[in-house]
C-alpha positions as CSV (number, residue, x, y, z in Angstrom):
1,X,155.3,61.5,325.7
2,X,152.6,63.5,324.0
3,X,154.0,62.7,320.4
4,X,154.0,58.7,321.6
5,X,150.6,59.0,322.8
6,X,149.4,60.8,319.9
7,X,150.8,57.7,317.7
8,X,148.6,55.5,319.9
9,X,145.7,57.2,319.3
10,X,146.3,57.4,314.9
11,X,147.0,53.9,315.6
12,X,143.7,52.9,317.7
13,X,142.0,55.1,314.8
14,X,143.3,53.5,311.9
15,X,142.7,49.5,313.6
16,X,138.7,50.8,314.0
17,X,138.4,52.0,310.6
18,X,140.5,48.9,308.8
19,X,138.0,46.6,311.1
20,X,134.6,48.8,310.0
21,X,136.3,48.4,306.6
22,X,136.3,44.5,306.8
23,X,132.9,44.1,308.5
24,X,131.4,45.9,305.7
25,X,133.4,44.0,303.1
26,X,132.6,40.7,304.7
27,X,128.5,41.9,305.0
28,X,128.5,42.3,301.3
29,X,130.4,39.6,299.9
30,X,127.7,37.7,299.7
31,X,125.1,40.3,298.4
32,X,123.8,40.7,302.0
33,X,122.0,44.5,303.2
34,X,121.7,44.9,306.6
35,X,118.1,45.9,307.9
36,X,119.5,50.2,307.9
37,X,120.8,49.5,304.4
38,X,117.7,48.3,303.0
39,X,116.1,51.1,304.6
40,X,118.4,53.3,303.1
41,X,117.5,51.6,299.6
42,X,114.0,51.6,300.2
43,X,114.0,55.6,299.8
44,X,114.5,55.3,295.9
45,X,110.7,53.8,296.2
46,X,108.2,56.1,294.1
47,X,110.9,58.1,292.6
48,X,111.9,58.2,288.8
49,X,114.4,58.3,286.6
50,X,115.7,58.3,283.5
51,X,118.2,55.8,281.2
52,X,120.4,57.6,279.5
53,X,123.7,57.0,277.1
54,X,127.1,56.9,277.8
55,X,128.7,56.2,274.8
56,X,127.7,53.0,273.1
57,X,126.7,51.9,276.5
58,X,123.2,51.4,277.7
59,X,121.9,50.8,280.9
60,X,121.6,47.3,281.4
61,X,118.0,45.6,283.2
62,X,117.3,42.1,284.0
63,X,114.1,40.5,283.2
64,X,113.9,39.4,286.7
65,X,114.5,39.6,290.2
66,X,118.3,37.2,290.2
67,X,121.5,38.0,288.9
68,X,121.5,35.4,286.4
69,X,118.8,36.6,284.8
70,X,118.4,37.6,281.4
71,X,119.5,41.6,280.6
72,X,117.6,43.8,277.9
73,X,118.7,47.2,277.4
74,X,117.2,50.2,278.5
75,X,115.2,52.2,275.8
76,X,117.5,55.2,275.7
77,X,115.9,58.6,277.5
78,X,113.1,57.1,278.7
79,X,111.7,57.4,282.8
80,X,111.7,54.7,284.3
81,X,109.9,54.8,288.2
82,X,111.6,52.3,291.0
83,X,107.9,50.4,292.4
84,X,109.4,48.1,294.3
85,X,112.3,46.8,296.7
86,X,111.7,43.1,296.0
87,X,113.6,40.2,297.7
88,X,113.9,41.9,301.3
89,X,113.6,39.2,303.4
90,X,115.8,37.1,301.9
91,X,118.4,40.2,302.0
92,X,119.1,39.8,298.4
93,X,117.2,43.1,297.1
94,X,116.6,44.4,293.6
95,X,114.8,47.4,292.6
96,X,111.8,46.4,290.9
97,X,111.5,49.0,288.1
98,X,108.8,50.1,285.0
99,X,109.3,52.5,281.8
100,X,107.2,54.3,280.2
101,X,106.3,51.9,278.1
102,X,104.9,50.0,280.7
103,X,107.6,47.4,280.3
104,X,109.1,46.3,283.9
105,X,112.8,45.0,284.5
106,X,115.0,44.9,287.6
107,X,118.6,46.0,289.2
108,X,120.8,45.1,291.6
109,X,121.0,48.2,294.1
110,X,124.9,48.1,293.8
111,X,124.5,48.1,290.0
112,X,121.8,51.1,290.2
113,X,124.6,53.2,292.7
114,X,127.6,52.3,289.5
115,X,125.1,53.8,287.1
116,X,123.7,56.5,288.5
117,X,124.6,59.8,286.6
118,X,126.2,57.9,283.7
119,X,123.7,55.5,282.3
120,X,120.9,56.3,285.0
121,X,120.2,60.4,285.4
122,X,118.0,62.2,288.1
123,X,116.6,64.8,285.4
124,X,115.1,64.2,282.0
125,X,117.7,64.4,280.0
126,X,115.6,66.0,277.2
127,X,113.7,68.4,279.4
128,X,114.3,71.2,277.3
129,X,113.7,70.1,274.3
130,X,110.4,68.9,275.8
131,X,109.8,72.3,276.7
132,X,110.5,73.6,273.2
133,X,108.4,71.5,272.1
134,X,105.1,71.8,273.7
135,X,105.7,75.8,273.5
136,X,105.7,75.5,270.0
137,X,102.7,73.1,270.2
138,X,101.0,75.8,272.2
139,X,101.9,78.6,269.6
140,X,100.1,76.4,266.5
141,X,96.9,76.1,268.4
142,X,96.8,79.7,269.2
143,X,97.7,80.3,265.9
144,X,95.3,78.1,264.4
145,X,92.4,79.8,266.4
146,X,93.2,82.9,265.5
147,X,93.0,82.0,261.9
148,X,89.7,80.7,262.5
149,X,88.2,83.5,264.2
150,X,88.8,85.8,261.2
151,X,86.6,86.7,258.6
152,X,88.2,85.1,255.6
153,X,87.0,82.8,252.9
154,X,87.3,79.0,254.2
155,X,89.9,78.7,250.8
156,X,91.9,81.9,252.6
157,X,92.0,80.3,256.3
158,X,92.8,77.1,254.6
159,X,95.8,78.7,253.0
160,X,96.7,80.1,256.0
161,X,96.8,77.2,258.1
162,X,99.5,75.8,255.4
163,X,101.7,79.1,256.3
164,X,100.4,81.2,252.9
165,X,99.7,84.2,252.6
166,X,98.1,86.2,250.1
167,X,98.4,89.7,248.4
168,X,96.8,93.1,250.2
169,X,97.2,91.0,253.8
170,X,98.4,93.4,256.8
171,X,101.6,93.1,258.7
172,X,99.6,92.1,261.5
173,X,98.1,89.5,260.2
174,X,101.5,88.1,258.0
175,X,103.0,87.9,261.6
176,X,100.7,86.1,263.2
177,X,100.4,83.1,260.1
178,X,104.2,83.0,259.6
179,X,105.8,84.7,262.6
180,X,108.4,87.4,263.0
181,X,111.0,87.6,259.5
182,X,114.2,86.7,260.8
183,X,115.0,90.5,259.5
184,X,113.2,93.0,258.0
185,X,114.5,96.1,255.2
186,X,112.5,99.4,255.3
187,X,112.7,101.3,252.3
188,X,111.7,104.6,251.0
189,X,109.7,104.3,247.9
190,X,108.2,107.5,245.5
191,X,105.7,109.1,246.2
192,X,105.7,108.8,249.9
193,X,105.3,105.1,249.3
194,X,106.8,103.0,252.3
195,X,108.3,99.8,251.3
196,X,109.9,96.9,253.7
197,X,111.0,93.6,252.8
198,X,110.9,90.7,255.3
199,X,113.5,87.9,255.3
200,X,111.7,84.6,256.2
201,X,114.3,81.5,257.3
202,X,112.9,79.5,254.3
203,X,114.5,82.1,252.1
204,X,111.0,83.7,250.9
205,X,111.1,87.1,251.3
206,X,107.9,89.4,251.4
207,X,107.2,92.8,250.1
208,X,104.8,95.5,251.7
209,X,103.6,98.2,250.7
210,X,102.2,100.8,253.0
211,X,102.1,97.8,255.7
212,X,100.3,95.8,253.2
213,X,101.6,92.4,251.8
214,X,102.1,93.3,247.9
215,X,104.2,90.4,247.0
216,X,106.0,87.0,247.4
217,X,109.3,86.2,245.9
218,X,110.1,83.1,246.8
219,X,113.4,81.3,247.4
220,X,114.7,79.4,244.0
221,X,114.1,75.9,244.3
């Protein structure tokens, strides 16, 4: 008895869900959003994103709010912030959406939910190298005040600015116009003389002297 009536119940279970299952189908085979599901859509309002590549494949945007609009495709890596959840009243939504650029497009929520996290990402895809780069930024204006600050000819800070440096500078002040040798040699010269020899990435390597820049030699060119 209690296996037949546990049948019943799988069976009751599996009629409600196969009949949710249909209602849903038969909402949306027209395009129609209930008045929760546009609710639901309306959350992506103010948020942003970012188009991305997947492949050879773009995301896709049409120049207006109706599927048989016009498509352009989606500069690659650049945001892109949903404004607006156009069309609710007629229950045919469409995000409403505008780059960086300040160009403005529009997709079909169903289309945005098939995209997402292939040709549509939550997180700037190039965040990091962002990062890098605006570090590096920051470095060159420090450096660049630093080099102004010192007591040099203009011809000297000029130089310097240009990454050169010039005979009897410190190891000090060699670091902070090129940076720090990718490795450095210490040597043991005559007459208590201290040598090293800094490898530079460019292939120039620099001599010094009792911490003092005595010369260049430069990579072959």
């Amino acid at each position: 008895m209690s296996t037949l009536f546990g049948a019943k119940k799988f069976f009751a279970a599996a009629i409600t869900f196969l009949l949710a299952c249909a209602i849903y189908s038969s909402g949306q085979a027209d395009g129609r959003y209930t008045p929760r599901q546009i609710e639901a859509l309306s959350e992506r309002v103010g948020k942003t994103f970012w188009a991305a590549l997947a492949g050879n494949r773009k995301l896709s945007v049409l120049s207006a709010p109706k599927a048989n609009a016009s498509t352009f495709d989606a500069p690659p890596y650049e945001a892109f912030e949903i404004t607006e959840l156009v069309g609710q009243k007629t229950d045919y939504p469409f995000y409403k959406i505008k780059f960086e650029s300040g160009k403005e497009g529009f997709i079909n929520p169903d289309n945005f939910l098939e995209e997402l996290n292939v040709t549509i990402l939550t997180v700037d895809p190039k965040a990091d190298e962002k990062r890098k780069a605006a570090a590096a930024a920051e470095e060159d204006k420090k450096r660049a005040e630093w080099i102004q600050s010192q007591p040099w000819p203009q011809a000297v800070k000029n130089a310097a600015m240009k990454k050169q440096v010039l005979s009897g500078m410190s190891t000090g002040e060699v670091k902070k116009i090129l940076g720090n040798p990718a490795r450095i040699n210490k040597i043991k010269g005559p007459q208590n003389i201290s040598e090293e020899q800094w490898f530079y990435a460019d292939g120039n390597v620099l001599v010094f002297q009792n911490n003092l820049l005595n010369r260049v030699e430069r990579k072959n060119k």
